[in-house]
Predicted model as a PDB file, atoms N, CA, C, CB and O in Angstrom, pLDDT in the B-factor column:
MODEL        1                                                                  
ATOM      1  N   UNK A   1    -103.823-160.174-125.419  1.00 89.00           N  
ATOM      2  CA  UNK A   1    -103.652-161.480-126.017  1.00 89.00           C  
ATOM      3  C   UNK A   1    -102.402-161.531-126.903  1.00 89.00           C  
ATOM      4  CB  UNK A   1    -104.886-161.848-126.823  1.00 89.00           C  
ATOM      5  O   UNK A   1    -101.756-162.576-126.822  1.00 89.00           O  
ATOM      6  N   UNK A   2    -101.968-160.617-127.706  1.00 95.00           N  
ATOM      7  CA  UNK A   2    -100.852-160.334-128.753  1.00 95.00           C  
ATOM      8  C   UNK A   2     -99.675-160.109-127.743  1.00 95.00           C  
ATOM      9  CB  UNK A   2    -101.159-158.919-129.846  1.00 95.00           C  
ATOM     10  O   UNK A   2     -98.809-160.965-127.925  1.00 95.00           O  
ATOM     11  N   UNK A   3     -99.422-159.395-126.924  1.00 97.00           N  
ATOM     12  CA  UNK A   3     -98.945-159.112-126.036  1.00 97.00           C  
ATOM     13  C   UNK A   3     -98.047-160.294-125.068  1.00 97.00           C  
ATOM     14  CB  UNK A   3     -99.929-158.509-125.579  1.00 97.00           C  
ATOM     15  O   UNK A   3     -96.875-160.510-124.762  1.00 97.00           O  
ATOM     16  N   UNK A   4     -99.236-160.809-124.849  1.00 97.00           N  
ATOM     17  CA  UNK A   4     -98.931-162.301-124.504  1.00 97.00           C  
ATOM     18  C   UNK A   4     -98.525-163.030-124.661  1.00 97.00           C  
ATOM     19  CB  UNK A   4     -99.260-162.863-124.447  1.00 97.00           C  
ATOM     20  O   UNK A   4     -97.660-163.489-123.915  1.00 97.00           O  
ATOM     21  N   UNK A   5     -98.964-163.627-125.862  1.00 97.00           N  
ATOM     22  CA  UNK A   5     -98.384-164.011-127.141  1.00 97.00           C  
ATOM     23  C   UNK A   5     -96.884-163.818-127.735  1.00 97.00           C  
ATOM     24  CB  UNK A   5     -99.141-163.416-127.946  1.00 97.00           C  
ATOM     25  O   UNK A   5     -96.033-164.611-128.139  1.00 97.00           O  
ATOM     26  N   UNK A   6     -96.943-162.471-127.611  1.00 97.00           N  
ATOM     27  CA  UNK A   6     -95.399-162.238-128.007  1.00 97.00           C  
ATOM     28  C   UNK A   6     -94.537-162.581-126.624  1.00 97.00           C  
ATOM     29  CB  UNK A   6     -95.096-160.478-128.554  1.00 97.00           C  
ATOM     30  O   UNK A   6     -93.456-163.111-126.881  1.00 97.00           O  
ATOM     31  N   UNK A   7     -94.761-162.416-125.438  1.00 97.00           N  
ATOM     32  CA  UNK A   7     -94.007-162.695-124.349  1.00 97.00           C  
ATOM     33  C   UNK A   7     -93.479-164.085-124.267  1.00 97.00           C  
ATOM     34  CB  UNK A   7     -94.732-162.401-123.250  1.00 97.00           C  
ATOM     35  O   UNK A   7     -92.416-164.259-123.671  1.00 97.00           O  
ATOM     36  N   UNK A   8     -94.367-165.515-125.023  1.00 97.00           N  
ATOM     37  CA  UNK A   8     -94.141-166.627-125.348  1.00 97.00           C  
ATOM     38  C   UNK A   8     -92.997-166.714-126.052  1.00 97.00           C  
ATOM     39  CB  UNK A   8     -95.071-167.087-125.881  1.00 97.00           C  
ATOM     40  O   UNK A   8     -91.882-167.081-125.682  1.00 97.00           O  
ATOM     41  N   UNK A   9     -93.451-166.271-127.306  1.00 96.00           N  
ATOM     42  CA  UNK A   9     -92.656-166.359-128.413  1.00 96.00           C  
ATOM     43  C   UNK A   9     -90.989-166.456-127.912  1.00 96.00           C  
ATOM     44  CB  UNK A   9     -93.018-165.048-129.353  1.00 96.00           C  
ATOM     45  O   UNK A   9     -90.069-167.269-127.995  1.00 96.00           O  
ATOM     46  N   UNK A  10     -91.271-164.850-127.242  1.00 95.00           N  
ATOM     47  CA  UNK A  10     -89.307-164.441-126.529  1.00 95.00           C  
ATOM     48  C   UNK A  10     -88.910-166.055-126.010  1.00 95.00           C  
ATOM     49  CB  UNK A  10     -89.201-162.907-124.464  1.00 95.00           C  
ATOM     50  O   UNK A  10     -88.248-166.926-126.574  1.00 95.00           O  
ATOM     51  N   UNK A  11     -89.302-166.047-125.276  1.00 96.00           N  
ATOM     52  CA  UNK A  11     -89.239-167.042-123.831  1.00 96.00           C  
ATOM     53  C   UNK A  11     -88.780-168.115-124.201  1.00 96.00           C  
ATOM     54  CB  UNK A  11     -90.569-167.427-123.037  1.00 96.00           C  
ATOM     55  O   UNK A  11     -87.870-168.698-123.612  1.00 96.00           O  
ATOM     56  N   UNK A  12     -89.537-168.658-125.573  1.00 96.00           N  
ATOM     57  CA  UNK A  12     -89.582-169.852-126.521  1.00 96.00           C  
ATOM     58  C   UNK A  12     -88.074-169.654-127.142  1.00 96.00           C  
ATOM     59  CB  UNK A  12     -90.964-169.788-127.767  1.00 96.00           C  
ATOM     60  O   UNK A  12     -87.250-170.568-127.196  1.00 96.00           O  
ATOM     61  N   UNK A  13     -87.808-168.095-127.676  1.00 92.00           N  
ATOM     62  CA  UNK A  13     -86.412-167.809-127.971  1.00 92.00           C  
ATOM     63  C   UNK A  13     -85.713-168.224-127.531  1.00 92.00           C  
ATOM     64  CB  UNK A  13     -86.000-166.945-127.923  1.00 92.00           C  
ATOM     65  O   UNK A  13     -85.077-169.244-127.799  1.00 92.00           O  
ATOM     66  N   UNK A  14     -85.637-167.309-126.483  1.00 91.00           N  
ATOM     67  CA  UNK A  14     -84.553-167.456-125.384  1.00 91.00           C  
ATOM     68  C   UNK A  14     -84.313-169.506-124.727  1.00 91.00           C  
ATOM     69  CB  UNK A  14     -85.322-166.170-123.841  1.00 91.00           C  
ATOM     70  O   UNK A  14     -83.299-170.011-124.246  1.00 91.00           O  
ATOM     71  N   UNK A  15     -85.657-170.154-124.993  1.00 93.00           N  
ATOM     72  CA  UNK A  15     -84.507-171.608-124.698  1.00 93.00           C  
ATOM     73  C   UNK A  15     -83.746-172.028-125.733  1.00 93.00           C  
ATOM     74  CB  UNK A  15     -85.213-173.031-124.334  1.00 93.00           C  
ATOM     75  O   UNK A  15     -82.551-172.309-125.644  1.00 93.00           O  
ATOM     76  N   UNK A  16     -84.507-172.088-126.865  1.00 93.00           N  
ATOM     77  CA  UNK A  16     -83.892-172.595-128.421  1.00 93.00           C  
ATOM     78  C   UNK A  16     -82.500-171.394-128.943  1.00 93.00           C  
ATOM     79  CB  UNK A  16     -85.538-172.457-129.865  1.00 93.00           C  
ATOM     80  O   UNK A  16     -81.822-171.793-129.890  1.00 93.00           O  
ATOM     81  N   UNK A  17     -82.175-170.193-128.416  1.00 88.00           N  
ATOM     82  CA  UNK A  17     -81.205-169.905-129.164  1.00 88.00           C  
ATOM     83  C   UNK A  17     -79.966-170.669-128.778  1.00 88.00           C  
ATOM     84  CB  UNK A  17     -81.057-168.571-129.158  1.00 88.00           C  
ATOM     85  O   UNK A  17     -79.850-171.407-127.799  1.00 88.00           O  
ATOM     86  N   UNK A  18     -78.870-170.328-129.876  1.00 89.00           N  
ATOM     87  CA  UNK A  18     -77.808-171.083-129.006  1.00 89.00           C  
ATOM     88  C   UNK A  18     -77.193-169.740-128.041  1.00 89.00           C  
ATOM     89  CB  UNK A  18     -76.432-171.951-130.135  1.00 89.00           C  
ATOM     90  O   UNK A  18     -77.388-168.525-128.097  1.00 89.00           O  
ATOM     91  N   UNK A  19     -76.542-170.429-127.341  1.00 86.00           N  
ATOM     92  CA  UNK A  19     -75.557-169.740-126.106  1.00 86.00           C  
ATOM     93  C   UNK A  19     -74.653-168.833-126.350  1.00 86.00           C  
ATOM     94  CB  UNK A  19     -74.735-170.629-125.430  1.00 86.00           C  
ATOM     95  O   UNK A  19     -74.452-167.829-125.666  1.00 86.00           O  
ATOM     96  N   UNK A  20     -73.858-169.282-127.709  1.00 85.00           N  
ATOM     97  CA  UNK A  20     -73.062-167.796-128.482  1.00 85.00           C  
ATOM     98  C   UNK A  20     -73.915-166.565-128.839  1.00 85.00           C  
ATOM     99  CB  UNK A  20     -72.394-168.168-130.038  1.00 85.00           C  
ATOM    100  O   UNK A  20     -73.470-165.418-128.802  1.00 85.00           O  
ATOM    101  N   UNK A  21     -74.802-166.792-129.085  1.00 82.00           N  
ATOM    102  CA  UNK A  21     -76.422-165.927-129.935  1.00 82.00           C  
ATOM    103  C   UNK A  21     -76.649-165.207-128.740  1.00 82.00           C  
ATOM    104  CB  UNK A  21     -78.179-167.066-130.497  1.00 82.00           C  
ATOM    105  O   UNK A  21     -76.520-163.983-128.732  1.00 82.00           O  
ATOM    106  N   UNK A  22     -76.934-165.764-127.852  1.00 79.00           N  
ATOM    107  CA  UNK A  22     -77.685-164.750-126.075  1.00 79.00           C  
ATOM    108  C   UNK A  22     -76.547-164.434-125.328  1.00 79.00           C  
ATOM    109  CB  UNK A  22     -78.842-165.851-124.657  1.00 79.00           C  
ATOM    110  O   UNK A  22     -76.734-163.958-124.208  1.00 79.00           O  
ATOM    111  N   UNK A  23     -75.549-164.583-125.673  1.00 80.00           N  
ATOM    112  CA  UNK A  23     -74.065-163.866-125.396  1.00 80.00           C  
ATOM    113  C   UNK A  23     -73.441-162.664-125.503  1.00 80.00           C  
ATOM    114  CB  UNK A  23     -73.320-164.302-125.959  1.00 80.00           C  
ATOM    115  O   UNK A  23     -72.709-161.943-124.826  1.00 80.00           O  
ATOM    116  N   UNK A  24     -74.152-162.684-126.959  1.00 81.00           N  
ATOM    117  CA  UNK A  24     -73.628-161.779-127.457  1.00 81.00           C  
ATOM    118  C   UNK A  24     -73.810-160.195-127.127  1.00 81.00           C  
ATOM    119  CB  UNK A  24     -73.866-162.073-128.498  1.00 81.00           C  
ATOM    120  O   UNK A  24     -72.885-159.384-127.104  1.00 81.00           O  
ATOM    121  N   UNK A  25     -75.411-159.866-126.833  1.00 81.00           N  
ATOM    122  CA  UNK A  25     -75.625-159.027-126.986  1.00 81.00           C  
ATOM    123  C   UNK A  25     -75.066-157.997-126.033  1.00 81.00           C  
ATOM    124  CB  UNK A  25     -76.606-159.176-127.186  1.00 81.00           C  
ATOM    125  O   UNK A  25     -74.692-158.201-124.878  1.00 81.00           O  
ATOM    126  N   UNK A  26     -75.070-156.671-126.811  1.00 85.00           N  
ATOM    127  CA  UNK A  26     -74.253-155.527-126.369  1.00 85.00           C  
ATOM    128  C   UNK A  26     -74.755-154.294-125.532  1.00 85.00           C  
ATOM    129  CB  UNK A  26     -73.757-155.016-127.493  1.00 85.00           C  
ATOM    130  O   UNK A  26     -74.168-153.240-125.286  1.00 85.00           O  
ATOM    131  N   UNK A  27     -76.264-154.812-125.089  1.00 87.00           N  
ATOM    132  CA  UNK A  27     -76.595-153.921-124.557  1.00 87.00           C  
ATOM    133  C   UNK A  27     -77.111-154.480-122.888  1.00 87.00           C  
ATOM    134  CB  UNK A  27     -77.543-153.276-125.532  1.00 87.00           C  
ATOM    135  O   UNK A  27     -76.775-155.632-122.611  1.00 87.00           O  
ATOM    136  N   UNK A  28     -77.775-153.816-121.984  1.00 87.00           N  
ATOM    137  CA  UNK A  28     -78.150-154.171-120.543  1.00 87.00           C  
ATOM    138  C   UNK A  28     -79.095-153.451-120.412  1.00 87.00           C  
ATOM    139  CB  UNK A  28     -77.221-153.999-119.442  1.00 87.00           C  
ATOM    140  O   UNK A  28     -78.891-152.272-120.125  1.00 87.00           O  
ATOM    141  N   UNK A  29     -80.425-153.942-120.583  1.00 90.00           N  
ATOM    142  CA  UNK A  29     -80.554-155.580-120.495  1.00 90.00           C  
ATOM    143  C   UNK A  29     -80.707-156.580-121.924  1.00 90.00           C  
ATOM    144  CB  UNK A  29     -81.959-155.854-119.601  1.00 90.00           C  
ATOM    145  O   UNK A  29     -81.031-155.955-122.933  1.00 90.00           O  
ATOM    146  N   UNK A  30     -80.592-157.406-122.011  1.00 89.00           N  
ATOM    147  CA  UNK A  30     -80.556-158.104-123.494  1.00 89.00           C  
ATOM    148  C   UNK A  30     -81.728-157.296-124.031  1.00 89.00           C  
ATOM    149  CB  UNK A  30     -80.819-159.961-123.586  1.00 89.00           C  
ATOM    150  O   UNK A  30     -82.659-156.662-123.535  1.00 89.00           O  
ATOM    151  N   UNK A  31     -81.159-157.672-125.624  1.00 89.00           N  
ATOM    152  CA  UNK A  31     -82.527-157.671-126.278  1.00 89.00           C  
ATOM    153  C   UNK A  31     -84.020-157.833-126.135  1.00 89.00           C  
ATOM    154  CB  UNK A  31     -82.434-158.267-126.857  1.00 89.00           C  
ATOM    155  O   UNK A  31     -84.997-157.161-126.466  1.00 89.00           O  
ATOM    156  N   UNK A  32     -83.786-159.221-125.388  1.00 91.00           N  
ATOM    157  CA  UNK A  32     -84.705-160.294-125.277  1.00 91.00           C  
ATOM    158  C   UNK A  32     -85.842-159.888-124.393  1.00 91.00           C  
ATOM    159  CB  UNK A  32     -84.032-161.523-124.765  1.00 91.00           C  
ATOM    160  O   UNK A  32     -87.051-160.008-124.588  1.00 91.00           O  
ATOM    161  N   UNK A  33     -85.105-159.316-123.245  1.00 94.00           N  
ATOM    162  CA  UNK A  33     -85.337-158.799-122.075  1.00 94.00           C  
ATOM    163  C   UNK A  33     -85.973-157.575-122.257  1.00 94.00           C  
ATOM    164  CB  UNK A  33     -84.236-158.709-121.338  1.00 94.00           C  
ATOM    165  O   UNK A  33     -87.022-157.481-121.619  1.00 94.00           O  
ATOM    166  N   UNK A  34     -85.681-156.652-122.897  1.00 94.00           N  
ATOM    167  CA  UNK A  34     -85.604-154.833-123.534  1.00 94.00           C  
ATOM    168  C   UNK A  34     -87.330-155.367-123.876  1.00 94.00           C  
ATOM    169  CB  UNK A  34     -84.065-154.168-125.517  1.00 94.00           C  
ATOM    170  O   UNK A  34     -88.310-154.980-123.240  1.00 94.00           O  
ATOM    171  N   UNK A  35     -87.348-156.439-125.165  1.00 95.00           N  
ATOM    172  CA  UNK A  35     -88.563-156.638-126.033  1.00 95.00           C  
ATOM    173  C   UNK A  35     -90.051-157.259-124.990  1.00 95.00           C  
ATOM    174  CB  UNK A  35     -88.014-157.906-127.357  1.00 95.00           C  
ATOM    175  O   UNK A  35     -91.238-156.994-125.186  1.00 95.00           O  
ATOM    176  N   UNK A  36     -89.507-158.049-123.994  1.00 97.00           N  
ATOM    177  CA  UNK A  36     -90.666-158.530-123.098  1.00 97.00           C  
ATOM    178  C   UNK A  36     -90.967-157.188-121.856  1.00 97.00           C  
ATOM    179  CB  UNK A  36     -90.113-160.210-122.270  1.00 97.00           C  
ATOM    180  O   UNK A  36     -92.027-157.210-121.232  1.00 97.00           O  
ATOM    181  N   UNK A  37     -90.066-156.218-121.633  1.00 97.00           N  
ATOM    182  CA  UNK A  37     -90.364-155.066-120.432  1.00 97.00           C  
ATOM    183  C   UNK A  37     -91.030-153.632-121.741  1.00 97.00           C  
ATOM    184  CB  UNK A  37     -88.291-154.493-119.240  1.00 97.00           C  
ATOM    185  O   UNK A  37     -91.300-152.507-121.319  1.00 97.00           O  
ATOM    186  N   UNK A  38     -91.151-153.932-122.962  1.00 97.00           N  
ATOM    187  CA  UNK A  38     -91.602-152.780-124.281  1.00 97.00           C  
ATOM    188  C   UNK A  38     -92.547-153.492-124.613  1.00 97.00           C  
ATOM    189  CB  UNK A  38     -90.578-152.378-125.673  1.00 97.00           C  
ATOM    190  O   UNK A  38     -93.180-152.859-125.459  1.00 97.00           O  
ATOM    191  N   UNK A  39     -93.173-154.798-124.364  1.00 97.00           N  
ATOM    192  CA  UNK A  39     -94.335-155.204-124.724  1.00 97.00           C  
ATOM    193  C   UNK A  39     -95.457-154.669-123.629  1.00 97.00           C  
ATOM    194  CB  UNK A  39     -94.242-156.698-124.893  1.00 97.00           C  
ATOM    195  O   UNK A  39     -96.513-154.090-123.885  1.00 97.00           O  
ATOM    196  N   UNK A  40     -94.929-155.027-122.355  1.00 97.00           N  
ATOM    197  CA  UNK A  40     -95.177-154.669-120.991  1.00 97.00           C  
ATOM    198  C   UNK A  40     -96.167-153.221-121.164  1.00 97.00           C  
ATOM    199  CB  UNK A  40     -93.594-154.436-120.121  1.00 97.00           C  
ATOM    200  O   UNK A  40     -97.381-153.017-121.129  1.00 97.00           O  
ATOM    201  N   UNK A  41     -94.984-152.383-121.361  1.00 96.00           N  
ATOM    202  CA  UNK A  41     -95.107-151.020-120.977  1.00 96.00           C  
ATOM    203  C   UNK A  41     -96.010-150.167-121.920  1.00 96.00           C  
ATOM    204  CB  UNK A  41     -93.748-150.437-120.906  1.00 96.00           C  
ATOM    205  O   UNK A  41     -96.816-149.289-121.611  1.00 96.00           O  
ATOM    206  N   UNK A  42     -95.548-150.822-123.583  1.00 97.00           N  
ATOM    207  CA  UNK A  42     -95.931-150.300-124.267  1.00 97.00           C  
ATOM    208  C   UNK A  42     -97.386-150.795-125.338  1.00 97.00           C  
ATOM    209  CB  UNK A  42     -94.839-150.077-124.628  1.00 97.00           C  
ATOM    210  O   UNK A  42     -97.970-150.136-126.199  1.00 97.00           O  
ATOM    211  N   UNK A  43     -97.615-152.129-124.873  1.00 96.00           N  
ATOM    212  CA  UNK A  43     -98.330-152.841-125.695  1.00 96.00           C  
ATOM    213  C   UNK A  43     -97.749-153.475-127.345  1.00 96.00           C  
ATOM    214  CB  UNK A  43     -99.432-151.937-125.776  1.00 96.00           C  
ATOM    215  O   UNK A  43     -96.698-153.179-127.914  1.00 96.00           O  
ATOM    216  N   UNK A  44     -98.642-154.245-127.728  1.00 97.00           N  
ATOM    217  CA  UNK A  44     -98.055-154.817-129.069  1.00 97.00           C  
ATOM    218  C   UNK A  44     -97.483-154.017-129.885  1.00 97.00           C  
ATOM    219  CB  UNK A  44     -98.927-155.405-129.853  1.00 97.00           C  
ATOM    220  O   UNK A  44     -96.258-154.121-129.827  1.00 97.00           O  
ATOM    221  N   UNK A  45     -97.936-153.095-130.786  1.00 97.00           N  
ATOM    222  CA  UNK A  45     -97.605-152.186-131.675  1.00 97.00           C  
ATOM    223  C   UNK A  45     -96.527-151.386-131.341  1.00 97.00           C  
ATOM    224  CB  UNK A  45     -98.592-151.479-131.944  1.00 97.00           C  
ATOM    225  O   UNK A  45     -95.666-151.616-132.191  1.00 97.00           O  
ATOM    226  N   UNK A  46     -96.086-150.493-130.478  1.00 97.00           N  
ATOM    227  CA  UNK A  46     -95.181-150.050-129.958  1.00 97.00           C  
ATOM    228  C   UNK A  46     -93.720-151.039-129.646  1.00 97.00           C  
ATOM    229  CB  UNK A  46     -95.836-149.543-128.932  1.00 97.00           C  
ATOM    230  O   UNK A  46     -92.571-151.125-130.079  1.00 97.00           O  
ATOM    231  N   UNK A  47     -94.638-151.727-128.560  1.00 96.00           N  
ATOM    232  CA  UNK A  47     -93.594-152.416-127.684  1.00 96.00           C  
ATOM    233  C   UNK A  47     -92.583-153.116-128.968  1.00 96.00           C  
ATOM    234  CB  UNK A  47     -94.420-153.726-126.470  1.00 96.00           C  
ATOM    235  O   UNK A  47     -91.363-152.960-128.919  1.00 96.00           O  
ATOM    236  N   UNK A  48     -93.245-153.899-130.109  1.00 97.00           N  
ATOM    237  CA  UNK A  48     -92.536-154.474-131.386  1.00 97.00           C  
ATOM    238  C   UNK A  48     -91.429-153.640-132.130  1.00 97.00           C  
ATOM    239  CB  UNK A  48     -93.602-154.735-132.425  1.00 97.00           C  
ATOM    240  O   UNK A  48     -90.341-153.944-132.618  1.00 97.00           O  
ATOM    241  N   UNK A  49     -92.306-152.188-131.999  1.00 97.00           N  
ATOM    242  CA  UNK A  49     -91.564-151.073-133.086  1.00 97.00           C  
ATOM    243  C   UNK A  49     -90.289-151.069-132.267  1.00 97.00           C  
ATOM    244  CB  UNK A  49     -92.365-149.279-133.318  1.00 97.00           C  
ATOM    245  O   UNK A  49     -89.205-151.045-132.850  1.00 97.00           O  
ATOM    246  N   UNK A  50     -90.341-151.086-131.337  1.00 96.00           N  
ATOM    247  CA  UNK A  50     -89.076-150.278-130.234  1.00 96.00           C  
ATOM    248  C   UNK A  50     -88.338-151.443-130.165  1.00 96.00           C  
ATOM    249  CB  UNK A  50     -89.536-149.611-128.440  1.00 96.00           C  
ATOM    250  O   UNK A  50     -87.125-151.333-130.338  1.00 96.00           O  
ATOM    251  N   UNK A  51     -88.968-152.917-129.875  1.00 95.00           N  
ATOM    252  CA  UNK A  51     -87.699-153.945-129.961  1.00 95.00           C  
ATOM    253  C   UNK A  51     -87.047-154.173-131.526  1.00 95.00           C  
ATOM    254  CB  UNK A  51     -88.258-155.529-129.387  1.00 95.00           C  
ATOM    255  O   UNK A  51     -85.964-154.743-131.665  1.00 95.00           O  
ATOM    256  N   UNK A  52     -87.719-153.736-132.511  1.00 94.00           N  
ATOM    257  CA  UNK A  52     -86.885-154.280-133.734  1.00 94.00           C  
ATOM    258  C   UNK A  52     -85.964-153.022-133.757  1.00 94.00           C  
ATOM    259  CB  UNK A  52     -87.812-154.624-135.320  1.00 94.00           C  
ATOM    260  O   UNK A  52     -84.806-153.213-134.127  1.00 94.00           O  
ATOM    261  N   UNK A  53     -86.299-151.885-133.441  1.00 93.00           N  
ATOM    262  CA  UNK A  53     -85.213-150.360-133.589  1.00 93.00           C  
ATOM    263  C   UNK A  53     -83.798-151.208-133.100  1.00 93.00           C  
ATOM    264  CB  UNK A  53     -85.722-148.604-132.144  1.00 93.00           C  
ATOM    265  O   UNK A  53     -82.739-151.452-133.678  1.00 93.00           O  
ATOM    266  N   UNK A  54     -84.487-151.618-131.351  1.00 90.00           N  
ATOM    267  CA  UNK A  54     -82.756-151.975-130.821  1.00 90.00           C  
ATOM    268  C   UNK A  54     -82.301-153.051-131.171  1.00 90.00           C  
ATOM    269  CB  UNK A  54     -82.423-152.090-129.339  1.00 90.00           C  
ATOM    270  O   UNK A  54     -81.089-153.173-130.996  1.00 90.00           O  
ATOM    271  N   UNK A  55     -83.036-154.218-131.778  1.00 88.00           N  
ATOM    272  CA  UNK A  55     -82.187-155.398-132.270  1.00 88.00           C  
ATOM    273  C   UNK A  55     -81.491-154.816-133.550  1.00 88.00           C  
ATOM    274  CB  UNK A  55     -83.129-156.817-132.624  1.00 88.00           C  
ATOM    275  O   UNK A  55     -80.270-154.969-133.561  1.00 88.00           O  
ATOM    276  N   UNK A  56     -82.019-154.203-134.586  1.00 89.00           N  
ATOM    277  CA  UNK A  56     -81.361-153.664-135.420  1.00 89.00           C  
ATOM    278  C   UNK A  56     -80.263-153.077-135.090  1.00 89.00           C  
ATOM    279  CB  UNK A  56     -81.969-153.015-135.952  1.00 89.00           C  
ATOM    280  O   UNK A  56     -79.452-153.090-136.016  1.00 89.00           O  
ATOM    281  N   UNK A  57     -79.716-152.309-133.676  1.00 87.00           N  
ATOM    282  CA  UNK A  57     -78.780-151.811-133.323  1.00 87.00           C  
ATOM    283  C   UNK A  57     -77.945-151.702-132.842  1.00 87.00           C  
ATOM    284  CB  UNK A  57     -78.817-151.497-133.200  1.00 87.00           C  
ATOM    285  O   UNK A  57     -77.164-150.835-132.449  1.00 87.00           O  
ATOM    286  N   UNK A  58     -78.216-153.496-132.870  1.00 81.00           N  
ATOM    287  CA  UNK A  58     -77.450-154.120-131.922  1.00 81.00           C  
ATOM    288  C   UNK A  58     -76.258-154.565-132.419  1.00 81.00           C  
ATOM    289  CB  UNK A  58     -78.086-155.114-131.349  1.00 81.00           C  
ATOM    290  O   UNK A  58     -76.131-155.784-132.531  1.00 81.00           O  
ATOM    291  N   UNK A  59     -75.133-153.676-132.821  1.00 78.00           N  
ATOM    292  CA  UNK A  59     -73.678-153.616-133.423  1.00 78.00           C  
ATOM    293  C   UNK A  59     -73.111-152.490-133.134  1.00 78.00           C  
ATOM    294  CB  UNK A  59     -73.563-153.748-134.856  1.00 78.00           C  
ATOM    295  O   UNK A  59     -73.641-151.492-132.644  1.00 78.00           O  
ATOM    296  N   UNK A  60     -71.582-152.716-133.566  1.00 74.00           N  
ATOM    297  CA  UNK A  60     -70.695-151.534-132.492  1.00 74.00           C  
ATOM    298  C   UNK A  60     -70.796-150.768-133.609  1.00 74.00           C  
ATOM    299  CB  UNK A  60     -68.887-151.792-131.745  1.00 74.00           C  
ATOM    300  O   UNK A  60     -70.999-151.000-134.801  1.00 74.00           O  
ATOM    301  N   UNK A  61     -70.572-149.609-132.816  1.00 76.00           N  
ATOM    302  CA  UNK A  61     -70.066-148.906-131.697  1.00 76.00           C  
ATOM    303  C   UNK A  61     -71.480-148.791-130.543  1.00 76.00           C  
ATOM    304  CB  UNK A  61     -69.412-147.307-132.298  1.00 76.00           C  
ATOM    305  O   UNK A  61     -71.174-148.561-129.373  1.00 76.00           O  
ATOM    306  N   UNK A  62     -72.790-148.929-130.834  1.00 75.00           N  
ATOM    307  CA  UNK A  62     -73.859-149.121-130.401  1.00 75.00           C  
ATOM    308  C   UNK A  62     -73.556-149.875-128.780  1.00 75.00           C  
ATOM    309  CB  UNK A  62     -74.638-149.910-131.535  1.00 75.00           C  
ATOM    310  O   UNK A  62     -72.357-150.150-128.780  1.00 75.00           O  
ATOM    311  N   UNK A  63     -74.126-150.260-127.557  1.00 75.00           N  
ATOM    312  CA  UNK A  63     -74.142-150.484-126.753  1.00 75.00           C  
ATOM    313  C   UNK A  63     -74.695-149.782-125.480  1.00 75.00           C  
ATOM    314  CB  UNK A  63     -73.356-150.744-126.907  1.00 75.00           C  
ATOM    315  O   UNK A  63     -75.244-148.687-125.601  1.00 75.00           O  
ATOM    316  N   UNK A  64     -74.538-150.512-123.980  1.00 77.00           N  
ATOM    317  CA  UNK A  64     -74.479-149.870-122.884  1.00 77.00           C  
ATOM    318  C   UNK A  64     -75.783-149.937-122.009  1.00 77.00           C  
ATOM    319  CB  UNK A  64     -74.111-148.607-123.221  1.00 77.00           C  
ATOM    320  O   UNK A  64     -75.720-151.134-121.729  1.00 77.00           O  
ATOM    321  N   UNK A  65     -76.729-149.568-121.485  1.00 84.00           N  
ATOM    322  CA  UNK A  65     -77.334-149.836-120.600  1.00 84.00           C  
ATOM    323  C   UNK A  65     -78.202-148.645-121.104  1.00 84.00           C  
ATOM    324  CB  UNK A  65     -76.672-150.006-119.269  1.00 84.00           C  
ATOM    325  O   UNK A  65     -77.907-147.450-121.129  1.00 84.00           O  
ATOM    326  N   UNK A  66     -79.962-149.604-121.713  1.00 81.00           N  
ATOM    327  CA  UNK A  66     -80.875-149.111-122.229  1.00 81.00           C  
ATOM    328  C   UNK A  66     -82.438-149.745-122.073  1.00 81.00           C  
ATOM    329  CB  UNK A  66     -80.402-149.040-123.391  1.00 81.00           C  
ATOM    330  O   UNK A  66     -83.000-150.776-122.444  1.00 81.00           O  
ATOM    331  N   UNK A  67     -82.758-148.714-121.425  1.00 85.00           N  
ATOM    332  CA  UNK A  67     -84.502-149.369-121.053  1.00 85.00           C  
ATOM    333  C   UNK A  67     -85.500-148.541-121.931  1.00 85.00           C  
ATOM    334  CB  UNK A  67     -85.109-149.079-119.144  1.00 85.00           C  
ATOM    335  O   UNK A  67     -85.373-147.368-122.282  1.00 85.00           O  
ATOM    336  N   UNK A  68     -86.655-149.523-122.244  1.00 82.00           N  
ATOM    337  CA  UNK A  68     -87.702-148.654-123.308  1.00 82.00           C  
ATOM    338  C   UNK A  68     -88.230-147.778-121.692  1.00 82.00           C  
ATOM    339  CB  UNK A  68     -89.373-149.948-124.519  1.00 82.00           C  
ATOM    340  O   UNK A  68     -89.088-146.895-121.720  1.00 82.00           O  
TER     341      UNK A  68                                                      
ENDMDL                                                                          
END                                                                             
């Protein structure tokens, strides 16, 4: 249900951000993306811990192509 829940939330993100904002990011696959396949895999508690690590890390020199 949390899980779920949070998969909304992204989704809900991802229409309302602006276009410079979901541009930006420096890694493959977005953030956005990283946080709904770590909810997936990992469930709520986890899947959260691991998307705030990489949004937090999401600045250079940081980058490149990263799956939970």
């Amino acid at each position: 249900m949390l899980v779920w829940l949070s998969i909304k939330f992204i989704l809900f993100y991802r229409v309302i951000a602006p276009q410079r904002l979901r541009d930006s990011c420096l890694y493959e696959p977005t953030c956005s993306e990283y946080s709904i396949l770590a909810l997936k895999k990992y469930g709520f508690i986890k899947g959260w811990s691991l998307s705030f690590k990489r949004i937090t890390s999401c600045k250079q020199p940081n980058g490149g192509v990263d799956y939970p």
